[in-house]
N, C-alpha and C positions, 0 to 999 in steps of 0.2 A: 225651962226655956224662956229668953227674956221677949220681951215685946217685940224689939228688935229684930230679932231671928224667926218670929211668927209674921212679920210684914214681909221679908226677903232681905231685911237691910243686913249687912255686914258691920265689924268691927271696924275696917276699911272705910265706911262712910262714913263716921266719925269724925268729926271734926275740932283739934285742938287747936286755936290760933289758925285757922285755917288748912293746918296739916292733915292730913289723914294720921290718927295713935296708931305706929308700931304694931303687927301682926306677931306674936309670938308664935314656936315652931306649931305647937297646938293649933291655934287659931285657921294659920296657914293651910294644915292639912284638913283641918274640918269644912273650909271652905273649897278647898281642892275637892274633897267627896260629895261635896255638894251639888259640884257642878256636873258628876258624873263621867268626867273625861278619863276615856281610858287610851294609852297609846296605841298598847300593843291590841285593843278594839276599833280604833280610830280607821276609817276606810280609804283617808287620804293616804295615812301612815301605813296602811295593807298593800295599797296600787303602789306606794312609793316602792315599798318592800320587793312587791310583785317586778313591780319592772326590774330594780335592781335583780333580780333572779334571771327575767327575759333575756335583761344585755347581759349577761353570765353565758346563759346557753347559746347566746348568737357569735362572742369571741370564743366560745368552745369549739361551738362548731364552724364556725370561719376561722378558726386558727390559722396564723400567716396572712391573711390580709388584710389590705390597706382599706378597710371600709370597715363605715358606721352603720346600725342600724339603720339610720336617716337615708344615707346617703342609697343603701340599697334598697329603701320602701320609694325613693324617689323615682332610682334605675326603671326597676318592677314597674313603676307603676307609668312611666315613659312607654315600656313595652307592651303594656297592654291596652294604654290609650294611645299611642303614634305620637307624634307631634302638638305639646302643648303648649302654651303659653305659659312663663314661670310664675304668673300669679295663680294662674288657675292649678299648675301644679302644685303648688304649696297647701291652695286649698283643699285637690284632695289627697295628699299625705298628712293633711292638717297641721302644718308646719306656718307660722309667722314668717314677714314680709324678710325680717332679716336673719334665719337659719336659712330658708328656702335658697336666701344669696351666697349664705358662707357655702349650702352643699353645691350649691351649680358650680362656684369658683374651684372647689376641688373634683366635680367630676371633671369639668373642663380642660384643670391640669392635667387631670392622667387617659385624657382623651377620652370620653368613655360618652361626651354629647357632643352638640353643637348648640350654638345661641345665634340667634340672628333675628332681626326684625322682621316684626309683622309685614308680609303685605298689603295688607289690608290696614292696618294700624301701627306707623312707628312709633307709638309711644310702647307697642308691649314685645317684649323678647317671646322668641318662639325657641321653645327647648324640644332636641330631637337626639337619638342616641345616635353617634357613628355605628359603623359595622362592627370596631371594635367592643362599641359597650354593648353591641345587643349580644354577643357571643360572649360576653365575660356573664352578663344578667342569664343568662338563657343556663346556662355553665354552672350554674348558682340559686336555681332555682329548687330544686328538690332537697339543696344542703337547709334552703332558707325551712322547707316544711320542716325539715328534721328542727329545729332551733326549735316549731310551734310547738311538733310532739313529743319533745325533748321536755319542754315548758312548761307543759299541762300533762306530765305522766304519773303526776298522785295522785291525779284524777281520775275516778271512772271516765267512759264514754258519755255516759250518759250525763253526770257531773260537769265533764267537759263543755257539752252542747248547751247547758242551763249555765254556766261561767260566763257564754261566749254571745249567749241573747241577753244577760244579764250586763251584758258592758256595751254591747251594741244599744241598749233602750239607755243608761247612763249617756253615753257618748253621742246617741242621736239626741236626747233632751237639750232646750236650748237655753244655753248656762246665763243668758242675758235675763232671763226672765225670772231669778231666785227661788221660786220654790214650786217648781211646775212637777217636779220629778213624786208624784203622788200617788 
C-alpha cells in the first residue's frame, strides 16, 4: 500500500502539468469499491424503484383514466380538507409552487374544482372541488386503497406498518437541516 492510499489520496489527485494522470480500468474500480456505493443498495435508487412500482399499481388500478397520482392525492385531499388555498394545498400534498399549478390547470379543465379568490386575501386562489369532482374523488376512493394494498403486498402486515412509520419519520425530518435524520 503506497503512502498515498494510506492518507485517502487517490491516483486522481495526482497531478501532471496540472492534469489529474489517467485512471486505468483497475484504478477506476478500486476507487469505485472504496467509496462503498452500491446502486442496487443505494435508498434513493430503492424509493426511486419504489415509486416507479406505486405509479405501476395506481395506472393498473385506475386503468382508463385521465388522472395522475398528483392529480388524485390533490382531489383527496380537497375532499377531506373543503376549501383550500392552492399554496397551502401544495403544501400538504407536498407538491412545489409549479406542479401544484400544472394539476389545478388540469383538474380545472375537466371540471373537477373551482379557483377563485380569497376573500379575505386577493393575492391567494381558493381551490374547491365542484359537485362533479367530489362524486368522481368519492367514486375513486377505495380503487385509490386498492393501489396502497396492491403496493405493499410482499409485505407482511406487520412489515407493512414498520415501511409506513419508517417513511413517515424520513419524510417528517427536515431535509434543510443535513444530517438530523440520526
Amino acid at each position: 500500500m503506497t503512502t498515498e492510499k494510506k492518507s485517502g489520496k487517490n491516483e486522481a489527485s495526482k497531478r501532471q502539468g496540472g492534469e489529474a494522470a489517467p485512471l486505468n480500468r483497475e484504478q477506476v474500480l478500486e476507487e469505485y469499491a472504496r467509496t462503498g456505493y452500491e446502486l442496487d443498495r443505494h435508498p434513493a435508487h430503492m424509493i426511486r424503484k419504489a415509486h416507479q412500482r406505486a405509479t405501476l399499481r395506481f395506472q393498473q388500478v385506475m386503468a382508463g383514466e385521465d388522472l395522475s397520482p398528483t392529480q388524485y392525492a390533490a382531489l383527496a385531499t380537497i375532499l377531506k380538507h373543503g376549501e383550500v388555498s392552492q399554496n397551502h394545498l401544495g403544501r400538504l400534498t407536498a407538491m412545489d409552487p409549479s406542479t401544484i399549478s400544472i394539476v389545478m390547470r388540469k383538474l380545472l379543465k375537466h371540471e373537477l374544482i373551482t379557483r377563485s379568490a380569497s376573500e379575505t386575501d386577493q393575492r391567494l386562489s381558493m381551490i374547491a372541488l365542484t359537485e362533479k369532482g367530489t362524486q368522481y374523488t368519492l367514486e375513486r376512493l377505495a380503487r385509490s386503497v386498492e393501489v396502497g394494498r396492491r403496493f405493499l403486498s410482499p409485505l407482511s402486515p406487520s412489515e407493512q406498518a414498520t415501511l409506513l412509520r419508517l417513511l413517515k419519520r424520513i419524510n417528517d425530518d427536515d431535509p434543510s437541516n443535513g444530517d438530523s435524520g440520526k
